[in-house]
C-alpha positions in Angstrom: 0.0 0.0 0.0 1.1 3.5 -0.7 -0.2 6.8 0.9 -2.9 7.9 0.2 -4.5 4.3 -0.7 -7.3 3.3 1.3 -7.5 0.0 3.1 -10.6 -1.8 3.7 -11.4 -4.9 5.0 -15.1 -5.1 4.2 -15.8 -3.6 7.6 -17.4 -0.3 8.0 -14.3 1.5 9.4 -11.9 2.5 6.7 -8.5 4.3 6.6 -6.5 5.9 4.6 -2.8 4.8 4.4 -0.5 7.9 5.0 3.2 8.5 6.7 1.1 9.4 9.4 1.8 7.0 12.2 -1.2 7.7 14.2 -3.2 6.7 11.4 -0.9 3.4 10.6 -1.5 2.5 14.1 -5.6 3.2 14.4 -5.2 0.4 11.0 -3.5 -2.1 13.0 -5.8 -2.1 16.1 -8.7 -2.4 14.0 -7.4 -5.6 12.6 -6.2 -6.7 16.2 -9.1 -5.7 18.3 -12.3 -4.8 15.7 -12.0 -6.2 12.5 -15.4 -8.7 12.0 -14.1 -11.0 9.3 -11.0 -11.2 11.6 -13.3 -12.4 14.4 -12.8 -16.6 14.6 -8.9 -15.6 14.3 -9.3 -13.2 17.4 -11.5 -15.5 19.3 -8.6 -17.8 19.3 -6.1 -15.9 20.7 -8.5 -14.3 23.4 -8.9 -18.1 24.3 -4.9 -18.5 24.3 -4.4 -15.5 26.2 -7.1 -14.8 28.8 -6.0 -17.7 30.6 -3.2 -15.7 31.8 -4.2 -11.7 31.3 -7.4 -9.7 30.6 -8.5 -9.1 27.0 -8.0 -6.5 25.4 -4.3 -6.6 26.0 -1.7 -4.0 24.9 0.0 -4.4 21.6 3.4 -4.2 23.7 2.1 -7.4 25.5 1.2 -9.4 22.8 5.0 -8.5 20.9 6.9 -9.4 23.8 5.1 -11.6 26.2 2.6 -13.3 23.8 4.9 -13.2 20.8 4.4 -16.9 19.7 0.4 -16.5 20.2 0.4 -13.2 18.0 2.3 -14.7 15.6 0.3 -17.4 15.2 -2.6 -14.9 14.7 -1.2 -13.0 12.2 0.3 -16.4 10.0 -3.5 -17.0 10.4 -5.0 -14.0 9.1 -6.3 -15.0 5.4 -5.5 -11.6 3.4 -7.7 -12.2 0.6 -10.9 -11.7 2.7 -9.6 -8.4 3.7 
């Protein structure tokens, strides 16, 4: 994506991509914490991680304390739906 496009995932929140990184970041917690068709992916690592700490959890968290869950998340994440 370049600035200026606009992502969406089919959800009713948009965003346009820009170097802004506040705008970068509002992108990525929609995925993480709102996106519907992400929503069986997100259920899974709720499951993974609320055994230990309460959902939602930071994104620092989940990169350094939940990395392997995350990861797995994110290698899970089917891009075409998007």
């Amino acid at each position: 994506m370049e600035e200026g496009d606009v992502m969406s995932c089919g959800c009713p929140q948009t965003c346009k991509f820009s170097e802004d990184l506040v705008c970068r970041s509002q992108t990525i917690d929609h995925l993480i914490y709102d996106c519907s068709i992400l929503q069986d992916e997100r259920d899974r690592i709720i499951g993974k991680i609320s055994r230990h700490d309460n959902w939602p959890i930071n994104k620092r968290l989940l990169g350094n304390k939940y990395i392997k869950q995350f990861t797995h998340f994110t290698n899970t994440i089917d891009f075409k739906k998007l």
